[in-house]
C-alpha positions in Angstrom: 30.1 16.5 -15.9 30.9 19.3 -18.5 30.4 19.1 -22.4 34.3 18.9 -22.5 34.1 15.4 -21.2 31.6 13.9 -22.9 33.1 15.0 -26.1 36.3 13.4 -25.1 34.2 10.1 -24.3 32.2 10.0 -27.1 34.9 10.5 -29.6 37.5 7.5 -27.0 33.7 5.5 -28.1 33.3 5.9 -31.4 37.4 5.5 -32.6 37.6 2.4 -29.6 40.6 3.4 -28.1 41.3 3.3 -24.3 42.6 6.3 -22.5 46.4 5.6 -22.8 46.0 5.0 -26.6 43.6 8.0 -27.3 46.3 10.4 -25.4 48.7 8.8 -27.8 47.2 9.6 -30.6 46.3 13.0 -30.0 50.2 13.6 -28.4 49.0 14.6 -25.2 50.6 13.2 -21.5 47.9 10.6 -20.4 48.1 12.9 -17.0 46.5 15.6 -19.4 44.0 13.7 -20.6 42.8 13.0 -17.3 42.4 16.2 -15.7 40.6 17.4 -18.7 38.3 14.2 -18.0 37.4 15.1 -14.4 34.6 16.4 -13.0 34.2 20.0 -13.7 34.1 20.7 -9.9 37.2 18.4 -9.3 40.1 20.7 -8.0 42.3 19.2 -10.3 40.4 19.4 -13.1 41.7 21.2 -16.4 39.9 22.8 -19.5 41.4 21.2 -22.9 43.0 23.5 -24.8 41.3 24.9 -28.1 43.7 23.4 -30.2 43.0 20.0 -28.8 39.2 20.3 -29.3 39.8 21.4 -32.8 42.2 18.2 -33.2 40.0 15.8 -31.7 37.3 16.9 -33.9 39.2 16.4 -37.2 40.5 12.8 -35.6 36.4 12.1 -35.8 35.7 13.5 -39.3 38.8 11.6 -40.8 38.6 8.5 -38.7 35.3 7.8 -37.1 33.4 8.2 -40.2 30.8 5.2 -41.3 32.4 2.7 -43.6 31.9 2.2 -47.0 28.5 1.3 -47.7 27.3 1.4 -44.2 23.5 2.1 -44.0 23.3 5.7 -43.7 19.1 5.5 -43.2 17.9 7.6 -40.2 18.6 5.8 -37.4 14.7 5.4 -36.7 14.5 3.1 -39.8 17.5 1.2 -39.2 15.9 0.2 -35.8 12.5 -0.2 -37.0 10.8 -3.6 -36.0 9.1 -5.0 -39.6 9.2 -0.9 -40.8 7.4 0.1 -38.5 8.8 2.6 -35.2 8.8 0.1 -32.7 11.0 -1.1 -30.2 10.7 -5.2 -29.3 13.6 -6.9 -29.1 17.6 -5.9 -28.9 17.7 -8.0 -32.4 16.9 -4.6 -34.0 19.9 -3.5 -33.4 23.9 -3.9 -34.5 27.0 -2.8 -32.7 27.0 0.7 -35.3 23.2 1.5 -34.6 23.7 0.7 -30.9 26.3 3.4 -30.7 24.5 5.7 -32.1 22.2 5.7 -30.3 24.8 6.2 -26.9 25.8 9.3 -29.4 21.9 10.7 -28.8 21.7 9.3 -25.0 25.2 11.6 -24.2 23.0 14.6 -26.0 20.2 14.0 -23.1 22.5 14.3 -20.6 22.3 17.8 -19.5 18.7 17.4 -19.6 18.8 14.1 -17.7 21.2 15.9 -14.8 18.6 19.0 -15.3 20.9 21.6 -16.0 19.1 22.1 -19.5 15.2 21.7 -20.6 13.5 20.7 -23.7 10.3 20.8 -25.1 10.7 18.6 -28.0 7.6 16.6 -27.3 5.5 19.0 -26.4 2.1 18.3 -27.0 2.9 14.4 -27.4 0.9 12.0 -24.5 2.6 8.6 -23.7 0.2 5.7 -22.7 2.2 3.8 -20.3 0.4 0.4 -20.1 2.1 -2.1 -17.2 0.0 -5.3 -16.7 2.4 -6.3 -14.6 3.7 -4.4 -11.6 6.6 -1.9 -11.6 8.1 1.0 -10.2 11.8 1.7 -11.9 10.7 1.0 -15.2 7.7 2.7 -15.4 8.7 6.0 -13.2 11.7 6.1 -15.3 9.8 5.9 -19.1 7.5 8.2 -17.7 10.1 10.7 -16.4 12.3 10.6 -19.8 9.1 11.3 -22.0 8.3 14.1 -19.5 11.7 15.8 -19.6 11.2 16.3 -23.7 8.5 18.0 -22.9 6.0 15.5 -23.5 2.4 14.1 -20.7 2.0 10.3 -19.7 -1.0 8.7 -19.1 -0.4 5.6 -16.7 -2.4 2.4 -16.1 -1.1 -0.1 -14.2 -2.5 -4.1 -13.7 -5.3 -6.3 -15.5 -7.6 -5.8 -12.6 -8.6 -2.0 -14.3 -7.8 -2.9 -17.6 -10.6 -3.6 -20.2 -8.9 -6.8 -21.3 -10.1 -8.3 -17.7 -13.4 -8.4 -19.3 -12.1 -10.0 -22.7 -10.8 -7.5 -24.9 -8.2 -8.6 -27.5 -4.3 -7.1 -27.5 -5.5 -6.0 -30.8 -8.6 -4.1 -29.7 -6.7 -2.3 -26.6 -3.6 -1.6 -29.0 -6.0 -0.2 -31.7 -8.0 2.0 -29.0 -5.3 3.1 -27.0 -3.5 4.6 -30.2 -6.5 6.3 -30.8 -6.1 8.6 -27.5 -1.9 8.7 -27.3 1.1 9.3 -29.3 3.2 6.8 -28.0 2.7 3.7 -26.0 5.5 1.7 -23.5 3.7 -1.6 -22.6 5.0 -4.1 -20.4 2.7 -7.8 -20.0 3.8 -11.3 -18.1 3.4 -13.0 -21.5 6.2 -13.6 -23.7 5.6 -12.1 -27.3 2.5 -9.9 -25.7 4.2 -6.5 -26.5 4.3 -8.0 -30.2 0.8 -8.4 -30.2 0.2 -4.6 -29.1 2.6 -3.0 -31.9 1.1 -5.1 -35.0 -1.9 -3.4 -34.1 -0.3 -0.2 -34.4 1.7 2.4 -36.5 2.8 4.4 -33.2 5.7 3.9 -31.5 5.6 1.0 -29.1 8.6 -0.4 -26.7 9.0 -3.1 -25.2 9.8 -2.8 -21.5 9.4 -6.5 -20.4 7.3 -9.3 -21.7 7.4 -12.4 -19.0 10.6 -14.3 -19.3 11.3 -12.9 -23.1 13.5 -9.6 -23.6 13.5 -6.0 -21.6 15.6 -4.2 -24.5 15.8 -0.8 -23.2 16.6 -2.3 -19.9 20.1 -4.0 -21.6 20.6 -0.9 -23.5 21.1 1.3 -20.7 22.8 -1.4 -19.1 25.5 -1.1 -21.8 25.1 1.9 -21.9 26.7 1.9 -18.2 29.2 -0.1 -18.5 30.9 2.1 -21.4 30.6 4.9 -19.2 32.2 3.1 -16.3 35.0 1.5 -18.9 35.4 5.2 -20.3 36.2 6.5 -16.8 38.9 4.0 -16.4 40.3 4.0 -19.6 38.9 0.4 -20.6 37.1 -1.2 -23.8 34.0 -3.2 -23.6 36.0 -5.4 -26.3 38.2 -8.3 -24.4 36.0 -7.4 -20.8 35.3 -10.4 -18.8 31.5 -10.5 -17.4 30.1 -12.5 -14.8 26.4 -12.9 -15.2 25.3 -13.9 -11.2 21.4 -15.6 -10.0 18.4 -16.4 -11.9 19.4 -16.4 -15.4 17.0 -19.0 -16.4 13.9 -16.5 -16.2 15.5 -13.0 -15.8 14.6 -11.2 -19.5 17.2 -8.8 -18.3 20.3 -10.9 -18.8 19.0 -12.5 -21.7 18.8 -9.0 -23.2 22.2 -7.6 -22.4 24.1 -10.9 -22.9 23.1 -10.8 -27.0 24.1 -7.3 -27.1 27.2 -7.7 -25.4 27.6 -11.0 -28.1 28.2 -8.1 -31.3 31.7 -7.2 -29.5 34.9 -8.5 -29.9 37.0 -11.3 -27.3 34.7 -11.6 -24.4 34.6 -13.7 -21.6 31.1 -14.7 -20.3 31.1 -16.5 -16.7 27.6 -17.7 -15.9 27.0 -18.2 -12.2 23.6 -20.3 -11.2 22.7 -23.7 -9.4 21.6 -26.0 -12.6 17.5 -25.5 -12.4 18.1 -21.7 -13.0 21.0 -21.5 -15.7 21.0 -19.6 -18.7 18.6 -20.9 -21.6 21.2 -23.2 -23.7 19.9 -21.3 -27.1 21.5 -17.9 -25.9 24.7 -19.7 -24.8 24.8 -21.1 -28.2 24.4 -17.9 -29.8 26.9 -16.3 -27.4 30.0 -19.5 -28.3 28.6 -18.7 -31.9 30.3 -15.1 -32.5 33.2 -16.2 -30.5 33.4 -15.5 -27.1 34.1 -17.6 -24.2 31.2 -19.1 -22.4 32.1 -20.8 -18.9 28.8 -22.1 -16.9 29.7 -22.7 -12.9 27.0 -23.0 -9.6 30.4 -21.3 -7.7 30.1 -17.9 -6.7 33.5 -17.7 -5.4 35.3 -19.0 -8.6 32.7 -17.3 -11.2 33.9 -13.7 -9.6 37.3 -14.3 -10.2 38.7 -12.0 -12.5 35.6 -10.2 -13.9 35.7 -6.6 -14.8 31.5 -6.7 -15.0 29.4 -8.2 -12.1 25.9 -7.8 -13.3 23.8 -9.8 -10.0 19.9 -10.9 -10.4 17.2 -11.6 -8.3 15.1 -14.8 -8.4 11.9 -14.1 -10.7 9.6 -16.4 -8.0 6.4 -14.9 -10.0 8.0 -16.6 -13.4 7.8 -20.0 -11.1 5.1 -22.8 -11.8 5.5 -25.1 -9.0 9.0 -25.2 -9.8 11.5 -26.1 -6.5 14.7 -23.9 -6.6 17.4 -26.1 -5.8 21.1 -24.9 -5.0 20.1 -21.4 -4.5 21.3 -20.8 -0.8 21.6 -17.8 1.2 26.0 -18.3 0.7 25.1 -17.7 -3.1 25.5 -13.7 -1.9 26.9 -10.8 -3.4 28.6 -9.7 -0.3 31.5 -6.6 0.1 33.6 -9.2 2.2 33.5 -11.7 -1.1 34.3 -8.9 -3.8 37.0 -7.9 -1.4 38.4 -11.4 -1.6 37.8 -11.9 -5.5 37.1 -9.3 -7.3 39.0 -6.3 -8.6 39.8 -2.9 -7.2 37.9 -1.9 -10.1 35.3 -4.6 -11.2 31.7 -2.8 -11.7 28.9 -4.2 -9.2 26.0 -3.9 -11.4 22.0 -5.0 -11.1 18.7 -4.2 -12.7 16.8 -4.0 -9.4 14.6 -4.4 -7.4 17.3 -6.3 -5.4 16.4 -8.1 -2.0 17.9 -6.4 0.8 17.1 -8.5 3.3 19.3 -10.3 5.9 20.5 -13.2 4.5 19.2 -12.5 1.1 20.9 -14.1 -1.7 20.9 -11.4 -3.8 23.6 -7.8 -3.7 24.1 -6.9 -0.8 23.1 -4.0 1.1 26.3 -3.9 2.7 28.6 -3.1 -0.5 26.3 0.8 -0.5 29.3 2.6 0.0 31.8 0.6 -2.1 32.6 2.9 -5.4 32.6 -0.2 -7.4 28.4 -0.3 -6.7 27.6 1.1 -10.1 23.7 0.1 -9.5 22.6 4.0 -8.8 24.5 5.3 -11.9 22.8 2.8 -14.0 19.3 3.5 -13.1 20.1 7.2 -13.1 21.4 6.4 -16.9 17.6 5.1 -17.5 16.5 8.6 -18.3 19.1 9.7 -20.9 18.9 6.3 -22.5 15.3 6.2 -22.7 14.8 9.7 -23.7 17.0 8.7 -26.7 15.1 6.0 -27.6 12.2 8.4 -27.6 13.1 10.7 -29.7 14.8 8.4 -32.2 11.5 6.3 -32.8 9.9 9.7 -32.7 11.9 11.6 -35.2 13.4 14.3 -33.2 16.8 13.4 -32.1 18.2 16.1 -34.3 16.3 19.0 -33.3 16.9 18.5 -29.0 20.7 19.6 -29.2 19.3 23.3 -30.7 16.1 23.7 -28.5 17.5 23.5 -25.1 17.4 26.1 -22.6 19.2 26.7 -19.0 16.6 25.2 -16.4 15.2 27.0 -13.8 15.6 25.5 -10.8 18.4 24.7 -8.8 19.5 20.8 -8.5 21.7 18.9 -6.3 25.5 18.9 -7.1 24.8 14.5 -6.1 21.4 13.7 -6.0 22.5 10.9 -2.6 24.5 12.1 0.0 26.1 8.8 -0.4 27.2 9.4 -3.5 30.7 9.1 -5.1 32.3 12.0 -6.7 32.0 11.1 -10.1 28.1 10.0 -9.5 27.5 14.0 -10.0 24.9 16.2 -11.5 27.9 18.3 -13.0 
């Protein structure tokens, strides 16, 4: 994807207009607009015209400015958790700072494909501190804080952790700052990761705390679905999502469903049996700013309609001797029932791990090749997201755009062979 499109995105983003009103306003042929939107290496695609760029950047000066009397802090501060650098909960943040921060993620992005390389955090050491397992979450804080150039130093479970032999949060918080410049802890407890960063003036996020929040988790998974609306000429305002499985205990729904609440008109269409349905103090806050909150145990009617399908699995390790009741191996994500019910272009979305098993009730395997399966772009949109948030609670956002260099290797044009065209490194 070349620089071309993500201006046009980010400035379709920042003045909310979909693709036919954007091409309208800048007196263009919608056909136009989409050839200078395809993939660099598309045949069709078309450079945008010097006048246009010129245009579109005088359309963001005099129209996407901040209003009067919007906070114009860093955005660092604005995010802060209690003033201090932290990332904790998706509460820190408002629709303005949120897309700001998606301005800083489309930055990354050259480094996150690896075309480009920066150094930004060179000399900086992450403690990565999971005391509970993980693979995506971890590789992928890791791998952003390693592409700005800075080292992680990884521990995973309680079993080597000093606090199996009675140290306080406090203590390992304190002692850990001590050796690194940044820490990313996740802990089964709810409100554990609060415990670590009032012990600390470095950075610390979040990236999962039991049943509570996993904030960069929902950002990114935002994140995506702007990226997929952009591509198709939609709005996240007025979108219809379907929220599918165990949203009782999954932290990542709970997260993404209060960001999603500071937009305009949606429709939310929870989908579980009644022992695993949302907690009823997030649907309240949800009916609260307006939108439409629908609560069924039917897969086959939830789906209907829904531009979003964001699927979850069943958090058996959040379970205390609980039965789960209604939660059948027909309550499946399955390419024959999105055929039936959903749209040609409804988004397939899920945090992972997902069960791929026969029989699972969970996404199924069998919907790989389907382009509506964003589940690879949005873990792939981890890095960017996550670098951002790095460099924002870090103070360097501003200085990445000028220090990157060509890289100097050669990458993948799609980094699956199974991937669709527009899942490219380009």
């Amino acid at each position: 994807m070349s620089q071309q499109q993500d201006i046009l995105r980010d400035a379709m983003r920042r003045l909310n207009l979909t693709r036919d009103a954007f091409s309208e306003r800048l007196g263009v042929r919608r056909r136009a607009l989409d050839t200078w939107l395809l993939p660099a290496d598309s045949g069709e695609s078309r450079a945008m015209p010097e006048m246009v760029g010129k245009f579109v950047a005088e359309i963001l000066q005099r129209e996407a400015l901040p209003a009067s009397g919007a906070d114009a802090r860093p955005l660092g501060q604005r995010i802060a958790a209690e003033g201090r650098p932290h990332l904790l909960s998706v509460a820190q943040f408002n629709r303005d700072s949120l897309e700001d921060l998606f301005q800083v993620a489309d930055v990354m992005q050259p480094i996150a494909r690896r075309q480009k390389v920066s150094r930004v955090l060179e000399g900086a050491v992450l403690g990565s501190l999971f005391f509970e397992a993980s693979t995506r979450t971890r590789v992928s804080f890791g791998a952003a804080f390693c592409r700005l150039g800075g080292t992680v130093c990884d521990t995973t479970g309680f079993t080597f952790s000093s606090m199996a032999k009675g140290e306080s949060i406090y203590d390992t918080s304190r002692v850990m700052s001590g050796y690194v410049d940044a820490l990313v802890v996740r802990h089964p407890e709810q409100g554990s990761v609060a415990e670590f960063a009032r012990a600390t003036n470095i950075p610390v996020i979040n990236a999962g705390d039991g049943p509570g929040e996993h904030p960069s988790q929902a950002i990114l998974d935002l994140y995506t679905i702007q990226r997929e609306f952009s591509r198709m000429g939609k709005l996240v305002d007025g979108t219809h999502v379907a929220m599918v499985g165990d949203l009782k205990y999954g932290r990542t729904v709970h997260s993404l469903i209060r960001l999603l609440a500071l937009y305009r008109g949606l429709k939310f269409t929870l989908i579980a049996p009644p022992s695993l349905e949302m907690p009823a103090y997030l649907v309240d806050l949800v009916a609260r700013n307006g939108h439409v909150v629908e609560q069924t145990p039917s897969l086959e009617e939830g789906l209907r309609g829904a531009d979003v399908v964001y699927a979850t699995r069943i958090q058996k390790e959040r379970f205390a001797g609980e039965e789960i009741e209604g939660y059948t191996p027909e309550f499946q994500v399955c390419k024959a029932l999105v055929d039936r019910v959903c749209k040609p272009d409804t988004i397939l979305m899920h945090p992972l791990p997902r069960d791929g098993r026969p029989g699972a009730n969970d996404l199924s395997i069998d919907l790989n090749h389907d382009p509506r399966l964003a589940i690879f772009r949005q873990t792939d949109n981890g890095i960017p997201v996550r670098m951002a948030l790095f460099a924002v609670l870090m103070g360097v956002e501003h200085q990445v755009a000028r220090s990157m260099r060509d890289a100097g290797w050669r990458s993948p044009a799609h980094i699956g062979p199974d991937d669709a065209e527009f899942d490219g490194l380009d």
